[in-house]
N, C-alpha and C positions, 0 to 999 in steps of 0.2 A: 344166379344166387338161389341157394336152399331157402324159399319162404316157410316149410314148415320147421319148426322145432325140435330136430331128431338128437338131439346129446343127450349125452346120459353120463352121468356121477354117481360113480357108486363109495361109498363111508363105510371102511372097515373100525371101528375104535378099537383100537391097539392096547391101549389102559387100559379098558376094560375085557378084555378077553380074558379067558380063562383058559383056553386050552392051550397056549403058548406059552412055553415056560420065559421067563424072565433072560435068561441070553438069546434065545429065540426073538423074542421084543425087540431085544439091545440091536442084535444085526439086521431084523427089518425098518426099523428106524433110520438107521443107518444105510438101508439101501433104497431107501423110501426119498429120501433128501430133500427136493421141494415139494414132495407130494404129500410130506405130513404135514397137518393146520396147527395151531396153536392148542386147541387142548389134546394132541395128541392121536388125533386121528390119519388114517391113511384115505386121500383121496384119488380116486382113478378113475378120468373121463374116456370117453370115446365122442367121436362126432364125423370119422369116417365115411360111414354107409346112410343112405336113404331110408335106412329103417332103423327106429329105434329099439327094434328086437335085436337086429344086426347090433347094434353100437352096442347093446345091453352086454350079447356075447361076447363083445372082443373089449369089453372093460372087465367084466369076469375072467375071461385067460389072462388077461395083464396083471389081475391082482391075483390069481393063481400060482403063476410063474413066479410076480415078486414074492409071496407067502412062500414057494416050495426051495426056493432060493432061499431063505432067509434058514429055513428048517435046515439045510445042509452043513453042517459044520466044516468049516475051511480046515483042511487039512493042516495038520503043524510042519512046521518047516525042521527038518534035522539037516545040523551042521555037519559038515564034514572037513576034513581037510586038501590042500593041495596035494596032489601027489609027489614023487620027485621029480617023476618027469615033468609035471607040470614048470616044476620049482626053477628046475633046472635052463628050463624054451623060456621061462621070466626073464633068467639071470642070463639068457644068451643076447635076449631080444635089449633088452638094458644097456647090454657093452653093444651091440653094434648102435644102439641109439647115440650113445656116448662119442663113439668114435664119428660119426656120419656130423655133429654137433662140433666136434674137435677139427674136424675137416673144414667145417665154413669159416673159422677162424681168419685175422689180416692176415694178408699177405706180408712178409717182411721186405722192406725195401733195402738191400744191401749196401754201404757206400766203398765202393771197389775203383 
């Protein structure tokens, strides 16, 4: 058991910052999820390593990463459409579904 007290929390305030524009916020929030508190703030512990210069560093990279994350803008998604051929291996794969389903069908019993 660790008897000394190495963890470490580090408190970005997100409200108050200024140098993150307001969709920049929106998406660390959002990738923040239980790491933000109630007035808004980002918290991020470390308690890993036996030194709390150690923990100090890797709760710094943690809120780095989520901050340089957050700065990236997710790329937009453009629609496109099916091709024909695409269209076409649907409508092929559809009738053999069809038929393989028509196939399990009763059997008839004939009276002869």
């Amino acid at each position: 058991m660790n008897k000394v007290e190495t963890k470490v929390t580090l408190r970005f305030d997100l409200e108050a910052s200024q140098v993150l524009t307001e969709e920049q916020k929106r998406r660390l929030r959002a990738l923040a999820g239980r790491r933000l508190d109630a007035e808004g703030a980002v918290l991020v512990s470390a308690q890993a390593e036996r030194s709390q210069q150690q923990n100090l560093e890797r709760a710094r990279d943690a809120l780095r990463r989520l901050i340089r994350q957050a700065l990236a803008a997710p790329k937009r998604r453009v629609a496109t459409s099916p091709t024909k051929a695409q269209k076409r291996r649907r409508l092929e794969e559809k009738r053999r579904q069809s038929e393989r389903k028509r196939a399990r069908g009763r059997v008839g019993i004939s009276d002869e």
